[in-house]
C-alpha positions in Angstrom: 19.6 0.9 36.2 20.7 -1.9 33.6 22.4 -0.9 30.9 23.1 -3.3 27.7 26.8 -3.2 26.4 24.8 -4.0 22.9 23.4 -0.9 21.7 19.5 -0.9 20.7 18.0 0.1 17.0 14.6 1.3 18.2 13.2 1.7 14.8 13.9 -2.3 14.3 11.9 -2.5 17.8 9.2 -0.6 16.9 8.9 -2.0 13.7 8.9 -5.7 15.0 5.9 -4.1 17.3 4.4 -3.0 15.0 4.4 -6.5 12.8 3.0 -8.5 15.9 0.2 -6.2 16.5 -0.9 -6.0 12.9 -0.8 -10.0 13.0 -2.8 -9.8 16.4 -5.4 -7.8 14.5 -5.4 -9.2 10.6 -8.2 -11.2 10.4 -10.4 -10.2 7.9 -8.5 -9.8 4.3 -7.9 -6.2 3.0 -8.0 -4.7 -0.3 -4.2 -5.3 0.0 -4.8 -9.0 0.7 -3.7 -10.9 3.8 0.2 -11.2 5.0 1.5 -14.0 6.2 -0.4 -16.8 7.1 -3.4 -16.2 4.7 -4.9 -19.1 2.3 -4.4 -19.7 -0.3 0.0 -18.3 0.3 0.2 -15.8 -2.8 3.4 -15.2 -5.0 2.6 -11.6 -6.5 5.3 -10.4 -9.7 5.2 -7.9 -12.4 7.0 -7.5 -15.8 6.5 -5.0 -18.1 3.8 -6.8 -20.1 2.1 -8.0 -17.2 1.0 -9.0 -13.2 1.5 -12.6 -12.9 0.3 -14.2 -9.2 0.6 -17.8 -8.0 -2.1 -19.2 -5.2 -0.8 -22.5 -4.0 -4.1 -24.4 -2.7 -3.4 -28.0 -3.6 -6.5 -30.7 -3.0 -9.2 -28.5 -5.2 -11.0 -29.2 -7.7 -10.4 -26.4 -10.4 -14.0 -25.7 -11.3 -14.8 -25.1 -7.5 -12.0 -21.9 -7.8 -13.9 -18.4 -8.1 -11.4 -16.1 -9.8 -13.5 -12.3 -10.4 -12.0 -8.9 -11.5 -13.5 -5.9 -10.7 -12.3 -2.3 -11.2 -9.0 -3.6 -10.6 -9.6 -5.6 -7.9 -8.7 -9.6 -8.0 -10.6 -11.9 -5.5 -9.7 -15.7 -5.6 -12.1 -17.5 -3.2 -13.1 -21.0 -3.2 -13.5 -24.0 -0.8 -11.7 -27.1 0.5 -13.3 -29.7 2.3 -11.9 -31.2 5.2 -10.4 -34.4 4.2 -11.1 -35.9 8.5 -14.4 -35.3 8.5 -15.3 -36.7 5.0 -14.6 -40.0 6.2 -17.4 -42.3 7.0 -15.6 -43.3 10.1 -15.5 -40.7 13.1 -11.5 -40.3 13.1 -10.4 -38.8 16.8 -8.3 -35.4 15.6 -4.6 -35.0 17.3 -3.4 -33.0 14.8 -5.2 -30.8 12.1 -2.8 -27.8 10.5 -4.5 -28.5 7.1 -6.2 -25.2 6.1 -10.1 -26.4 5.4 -13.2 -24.5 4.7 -14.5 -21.0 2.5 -11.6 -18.8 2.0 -11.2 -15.3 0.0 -8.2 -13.3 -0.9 -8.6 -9.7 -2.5 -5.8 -8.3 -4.3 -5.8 -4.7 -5.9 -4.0 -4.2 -9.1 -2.3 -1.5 -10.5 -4.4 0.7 -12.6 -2.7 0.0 -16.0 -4.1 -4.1 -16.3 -6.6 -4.9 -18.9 -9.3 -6.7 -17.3 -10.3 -8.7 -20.8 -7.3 -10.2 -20.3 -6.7 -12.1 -18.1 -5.6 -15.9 -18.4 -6.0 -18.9 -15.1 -4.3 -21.9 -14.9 -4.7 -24.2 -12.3 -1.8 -27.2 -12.4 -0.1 -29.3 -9.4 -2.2 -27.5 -6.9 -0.9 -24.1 -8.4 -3.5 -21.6 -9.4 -1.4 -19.0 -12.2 -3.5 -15.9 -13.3 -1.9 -13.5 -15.7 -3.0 -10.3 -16.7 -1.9 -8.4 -19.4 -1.1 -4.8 -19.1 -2.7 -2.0 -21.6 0.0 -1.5 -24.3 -1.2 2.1 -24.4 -0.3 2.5 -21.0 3.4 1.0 -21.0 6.3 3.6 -21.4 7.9 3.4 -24.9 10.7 5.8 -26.4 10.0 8.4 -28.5 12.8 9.3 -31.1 14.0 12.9 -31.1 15.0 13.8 -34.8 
């Protein structure tokens, strides 16, 4: 039997395993949202005040962007065209790695967001939603006397 002079972390190798298959199987988006390789790529961040989240999906027009939020639940969905096929020429495809079509992300927030409000901002292909957290919600100090 082989044995490796390098000794082996399993949990790293059962984690990796467990990374592929969940890659193999993510199609659909969650309530968590899609890992890696989803469209629009998400930047998610919190301060204190509030959830801030960046969708890069340059090449839209910002009136065709959905942005809803429901019970604490953020869906960005939208759709790009694809820029081959528009043209009045038939163009012979060799390479297409240019995301195009409907796509949705769903995000969950956490429960302490105020859903009236909630700002979007869509700039150099970057879509910026921010939403404020409930003031009554955020820890404060209390002064012992």
């Amino acid at each position: 039997m082989y044995r490796s002079m390098f000794p082996r972390d399993i949990f790293a190798e059962m984690d990796r395993l467990q990374r592929e298959v969940q890659q193999a199987f993510d199609i659909e988006p969650s309530i968590r949202g899609v890992g890696r390789g989803g469209f629009p790529a998400l930047n998610v961040g919190s301060t204190p005040q509030s959830v801030e989240l960046y969708a890069f999906i340059p090449g839209l027009d910002p009136e065709k962007i959905e942005v809803n939020l429901e019970r604490g639940v953020l869906t960005i969905a939208g759709e790009r065209s694809d820029s081959l096929s528009s043209r009045e020429t038939k163009a012979t495809v060799h390479i297409n790695e240019r995301f195009a079509g409907r796509f949705k992300r769903v995000l969950s927030l956490p429960e302490d967001v105020n859903p009236d409000s909630v700002s979007a901002q869509y700039r150099d292909g970057v879509l910026h939603i921010s939403v404020k957290r409930n003031e009554a919600m955020q820890p404060r100090r209390i002064s012992v006397h």
